[in-house]
C-alpha positions in Angstrom: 159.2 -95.5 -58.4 162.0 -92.7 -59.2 160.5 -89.7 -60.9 161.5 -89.4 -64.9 165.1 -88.2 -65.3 167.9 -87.9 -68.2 169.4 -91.5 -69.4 172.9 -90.5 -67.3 171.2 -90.4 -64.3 169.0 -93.4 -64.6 171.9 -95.3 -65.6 173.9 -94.7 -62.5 170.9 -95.2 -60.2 171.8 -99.2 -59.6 175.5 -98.6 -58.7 173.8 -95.7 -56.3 171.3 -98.0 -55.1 174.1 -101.0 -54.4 176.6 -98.5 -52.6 173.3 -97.4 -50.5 173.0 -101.2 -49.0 176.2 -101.7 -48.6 176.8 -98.5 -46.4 174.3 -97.3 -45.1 172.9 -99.1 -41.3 169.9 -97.1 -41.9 168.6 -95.3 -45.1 166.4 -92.8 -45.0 164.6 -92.4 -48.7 163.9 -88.5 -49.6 160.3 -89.5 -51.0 159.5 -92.2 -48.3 160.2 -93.7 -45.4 163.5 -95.1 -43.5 164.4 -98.5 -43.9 166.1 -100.7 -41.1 167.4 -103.9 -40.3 170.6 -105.1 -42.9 168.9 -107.7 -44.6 165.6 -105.6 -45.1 167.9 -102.8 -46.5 169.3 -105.4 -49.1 166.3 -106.8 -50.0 164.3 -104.1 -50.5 167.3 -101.8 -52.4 167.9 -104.5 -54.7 164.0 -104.9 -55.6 164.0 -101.1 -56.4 167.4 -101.7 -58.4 166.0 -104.1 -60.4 162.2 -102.5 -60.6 164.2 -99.6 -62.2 166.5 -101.9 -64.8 163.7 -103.4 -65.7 161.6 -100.8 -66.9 165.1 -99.2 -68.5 166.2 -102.4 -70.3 162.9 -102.9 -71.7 162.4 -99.5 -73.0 165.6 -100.3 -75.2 164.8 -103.5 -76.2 161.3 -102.0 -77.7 163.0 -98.8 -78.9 165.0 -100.9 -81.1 161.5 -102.2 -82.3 160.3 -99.3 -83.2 158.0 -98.1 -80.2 157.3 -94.4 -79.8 157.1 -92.8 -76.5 153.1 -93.4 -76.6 153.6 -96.6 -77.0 156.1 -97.1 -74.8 154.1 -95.7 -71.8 150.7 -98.6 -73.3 153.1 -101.8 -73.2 155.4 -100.4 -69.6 152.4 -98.9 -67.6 152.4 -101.3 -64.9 154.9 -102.5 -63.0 155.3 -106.3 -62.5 153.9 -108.1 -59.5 157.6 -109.6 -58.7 158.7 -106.2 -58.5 156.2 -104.4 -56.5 157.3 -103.6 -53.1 155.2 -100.7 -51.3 155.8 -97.9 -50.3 159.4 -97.9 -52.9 158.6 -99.4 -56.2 154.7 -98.1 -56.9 154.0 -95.4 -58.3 153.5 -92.5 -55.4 156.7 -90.5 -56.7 157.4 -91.2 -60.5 155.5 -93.6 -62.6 156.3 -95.9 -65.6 153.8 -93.8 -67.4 155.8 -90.9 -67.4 159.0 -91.9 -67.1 159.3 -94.4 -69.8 159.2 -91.4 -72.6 161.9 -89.4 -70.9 163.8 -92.8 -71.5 163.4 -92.4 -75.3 164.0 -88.7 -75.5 167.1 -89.3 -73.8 168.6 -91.9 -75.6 167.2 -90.9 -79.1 165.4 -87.9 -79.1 162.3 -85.9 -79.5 162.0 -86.9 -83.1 159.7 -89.8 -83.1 161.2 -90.8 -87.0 158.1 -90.0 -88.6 159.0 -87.5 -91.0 155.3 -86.1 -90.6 156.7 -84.7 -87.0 159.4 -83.2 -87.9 158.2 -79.8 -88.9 154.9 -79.5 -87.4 151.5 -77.7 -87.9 151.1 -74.9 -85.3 148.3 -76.4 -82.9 145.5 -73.9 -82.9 145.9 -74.1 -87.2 145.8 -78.0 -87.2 143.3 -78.0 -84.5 140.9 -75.7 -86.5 141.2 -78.0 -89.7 140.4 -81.2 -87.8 137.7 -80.2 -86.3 135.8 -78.5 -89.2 136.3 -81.8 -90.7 134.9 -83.4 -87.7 131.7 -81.0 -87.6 133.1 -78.3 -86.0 133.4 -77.1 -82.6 130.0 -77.8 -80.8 130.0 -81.5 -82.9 133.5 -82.6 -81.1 131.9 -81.0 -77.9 128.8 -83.0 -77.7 131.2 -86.1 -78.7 133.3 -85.1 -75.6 130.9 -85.2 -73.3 129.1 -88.5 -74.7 132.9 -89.7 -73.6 133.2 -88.7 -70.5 129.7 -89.5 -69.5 130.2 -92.9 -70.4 133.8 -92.7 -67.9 136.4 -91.7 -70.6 137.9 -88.8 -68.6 141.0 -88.8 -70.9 139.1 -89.4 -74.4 136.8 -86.3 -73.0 139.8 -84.1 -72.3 141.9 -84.7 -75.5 138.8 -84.1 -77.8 138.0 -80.3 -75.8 141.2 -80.1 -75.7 140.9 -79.9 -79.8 138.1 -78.1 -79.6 139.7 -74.8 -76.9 142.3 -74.9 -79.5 140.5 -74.0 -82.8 138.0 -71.9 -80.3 139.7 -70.7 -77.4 136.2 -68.6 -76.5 134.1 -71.6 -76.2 133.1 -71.5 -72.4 131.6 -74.8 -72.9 134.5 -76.4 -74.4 136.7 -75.1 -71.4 134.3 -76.3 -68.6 133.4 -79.7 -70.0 137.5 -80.2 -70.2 138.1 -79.0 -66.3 135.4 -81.7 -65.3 137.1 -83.8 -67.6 140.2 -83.7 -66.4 138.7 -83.0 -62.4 137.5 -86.9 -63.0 140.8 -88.4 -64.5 142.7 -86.6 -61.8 140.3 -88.4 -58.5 141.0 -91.6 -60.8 145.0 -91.1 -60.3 147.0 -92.5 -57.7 150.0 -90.9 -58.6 150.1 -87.3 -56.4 152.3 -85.9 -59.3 149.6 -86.7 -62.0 146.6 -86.2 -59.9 147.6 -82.7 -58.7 148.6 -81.9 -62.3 145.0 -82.6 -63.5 143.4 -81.3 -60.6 145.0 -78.3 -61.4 144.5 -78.1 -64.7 140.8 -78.3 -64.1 141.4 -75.3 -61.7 143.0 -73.3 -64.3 140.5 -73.9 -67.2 137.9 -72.5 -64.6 140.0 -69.1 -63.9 139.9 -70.4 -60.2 143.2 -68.5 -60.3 145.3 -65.9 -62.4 148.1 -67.4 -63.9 150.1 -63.9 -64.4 149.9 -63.3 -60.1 151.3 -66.4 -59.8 154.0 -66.4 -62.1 154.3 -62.7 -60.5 154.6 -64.3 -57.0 156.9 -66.8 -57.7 159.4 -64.5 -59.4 159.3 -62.0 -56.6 160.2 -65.2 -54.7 162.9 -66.2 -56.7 164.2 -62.9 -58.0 165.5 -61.4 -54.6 169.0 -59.1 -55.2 172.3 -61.3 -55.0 175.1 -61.8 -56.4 174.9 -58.9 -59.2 177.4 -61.0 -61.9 175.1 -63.7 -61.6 171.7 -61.4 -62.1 173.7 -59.6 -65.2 174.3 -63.2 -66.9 170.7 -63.6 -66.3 169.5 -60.9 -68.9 171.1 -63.3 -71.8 167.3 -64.7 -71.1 166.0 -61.2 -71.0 167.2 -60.4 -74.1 165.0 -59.3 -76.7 166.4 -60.1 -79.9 164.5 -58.8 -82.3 164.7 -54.9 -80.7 168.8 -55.9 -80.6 168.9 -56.5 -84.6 171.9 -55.1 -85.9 172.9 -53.5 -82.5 176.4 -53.5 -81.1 176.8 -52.2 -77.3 179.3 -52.7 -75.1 179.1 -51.2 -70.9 181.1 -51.5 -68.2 179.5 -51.9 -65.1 181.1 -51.0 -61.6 179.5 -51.9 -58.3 179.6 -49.6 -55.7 178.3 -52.3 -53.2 180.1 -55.6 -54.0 183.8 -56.3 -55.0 182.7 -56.9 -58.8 183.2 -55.2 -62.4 181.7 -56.9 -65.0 181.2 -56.0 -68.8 177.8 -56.3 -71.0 178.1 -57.1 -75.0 175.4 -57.2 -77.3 176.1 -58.2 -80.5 174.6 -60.5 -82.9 170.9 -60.8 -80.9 172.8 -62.1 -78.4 174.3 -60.8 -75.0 177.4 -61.6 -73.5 179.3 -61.5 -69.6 182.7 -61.4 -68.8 184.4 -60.4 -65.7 186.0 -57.0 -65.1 186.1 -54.0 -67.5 187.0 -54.1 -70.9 189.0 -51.3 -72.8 186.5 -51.1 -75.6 183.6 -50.3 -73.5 180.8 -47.5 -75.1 180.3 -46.9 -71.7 181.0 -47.6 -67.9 178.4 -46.9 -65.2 178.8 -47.0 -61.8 175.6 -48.4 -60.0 174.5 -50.3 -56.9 172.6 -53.8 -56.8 169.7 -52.8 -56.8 169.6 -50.6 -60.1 170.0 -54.0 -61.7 166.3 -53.4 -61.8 166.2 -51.2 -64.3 163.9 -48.5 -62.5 167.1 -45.8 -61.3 169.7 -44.6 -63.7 173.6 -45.3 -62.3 176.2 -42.6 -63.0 177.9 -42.7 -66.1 181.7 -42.5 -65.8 182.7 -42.5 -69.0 181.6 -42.8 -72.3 178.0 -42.8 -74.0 175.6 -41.2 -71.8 172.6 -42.7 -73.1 174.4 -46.4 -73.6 172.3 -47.6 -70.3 169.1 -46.8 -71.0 170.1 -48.4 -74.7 171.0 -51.7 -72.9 167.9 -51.3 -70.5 165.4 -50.9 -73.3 166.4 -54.1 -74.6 165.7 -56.4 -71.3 162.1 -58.1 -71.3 160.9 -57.3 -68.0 157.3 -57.9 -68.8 155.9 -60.7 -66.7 153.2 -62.6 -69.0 151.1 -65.4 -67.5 150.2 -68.0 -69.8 147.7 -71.2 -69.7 149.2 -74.5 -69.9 145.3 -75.9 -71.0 144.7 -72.9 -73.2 147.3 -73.1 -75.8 
């Protein structure tokens, strides 16, 4: 099965899938393995076509009842015997589970129409209020684990869940909900899914720090390039509430690549545009790799202090956060 995607893309998957049969003398899937023989190609595209309408088509037609996106995934989580055809149309890459509400955020929104969702409770604050009225924490705990003794893995984790959310200390909340989740996960076919669970039971028991991870894979991604595209980058940087009611605006002028760029912040927001403007507070001239914020460039002109202004105002701080702790 395709993994969950916007409505544009699923839509043009069929034309995709038909120009793939009729063109290709041997297609190789990304996600699995090659097909051959013409007739074995047509056959088995137009079952994955169709396995993919189906489950689009009938997402609309119970949209337009008035399904949600949890109870879209109950009535479309398996896929019809007609239409299964291993290894392309089970669920080893996407699933109906999971792909069925991307269909209805895409083609309605997140908004389920029940007013009641539109301005929500803050989690940890609803949490805390449900369950005092369920008992409190150790009540929904013992509950949890009745559940997942008696094999419901997911019930288990969704009540801890609660329970890590109105007491984020409680070390038997957190351990009941990794073996919890550890179960559901060996349950799951799906590699997406079952990795997903698997790690969130390796997460819950600090088998890792989420901070030298998200660390790692920065450093990864973060290597010096193009500097016009690492300067549009610190719109995301940007911390808006230390940029209230501040105006700047700095040339920059690389010494080591054929680019001049200006930085505006105005209105909690920062702005790029290409070469030097006239109006500038300031223009440094600076390498690549000052971009990082830890060597002062050379002011040519201007306000002296305008680039440690501007630097003061990027968010360098790399915070790890828990996806099953929040």
């Amino acid at each position: 099965m395709p993994a969950a995607g916007s409505r544009l893309s699923v839509r043009r998957r069929p034309a995709r899938t038909r120009r793939a049969a009729r063109e290709s003398p041997c297609p190789i899937p990304t996600t699995s393995s090659a097909l051959g023989r013409k007739r074995h190609i047509r056959e088995t595209v137009t079952k994955y076509r169709d396995a993919t309408q189906y489950f689009w088509d009938q997402s609309i037609r119970l949209i337009n009842k008035g399904y949600t996106p949890v109870e879209l995934q109950h009535a479309l989580k398996d896929i019809p015997e007609e239409l299964l055809d291993p290894p392309y149309t089970v669920p080893m890459y996407g699933t109906p589970f999971t792909a069925v509400p991307e269909y209805f955020t895409g083609w309605v929104s997140w908004f389920s129409g029940d007013s009641t969702d539109l301005y929500p409770s803050l989690p940890a604050h609803k949490a805390r209020r449900l369950v005092g009225l369920m008992g409190g924490v150790d009540a929904v705990v013992a509950a949890a684990e009745d559940d997942h003794v008696a094999g419901d893995h997911q019930l288990a984790a969704e009540l801890t869940q609660l329970a890590l959310r109105a007491n984020p200390d409680h070390e038997n909340a957190r351990l009941l909900e990794a073996a919890a989740l550890r179960a559901r996960g060996y349950q799951e076919l799906n590699p997406i899914a079952r990795s997903w669970y698997l790690t969130g039971a390796l997460e819950l028991e600090r088998a890792f720090d989420t901070g030298d991870l998200l660390r790692s894979m920065l450093t990864m991604l973060g290597a010096p390039g193009d500097p016009a595209e690492v300067v549009r980058g610190w719109r995301y940087l940007l911390d808006a509430d230390k940029a209230a009611g501040l105006t700047l605006t700095l040339g920059l002028r690389f010494t080591d690549a054929d680019r001049l760029l200006t930085v505006r912040v105005r209105h909690r927001v920062l702005v790029v545009t290409d070469g030097i403007a006239d109006d500038c507070d300031a223009v440094v001239e600076l390498t690549v790799t000052d971009l990082d914020g830890t060597t002062e460039p050379a002011t040519v002109s201007g306000d002296p202090t305008a680039w440690r202004a501007l630097m003061g105002l990027i968010d360098r701080e790399i915070t790890g956060f828990d996806m099953h702790m929040r």
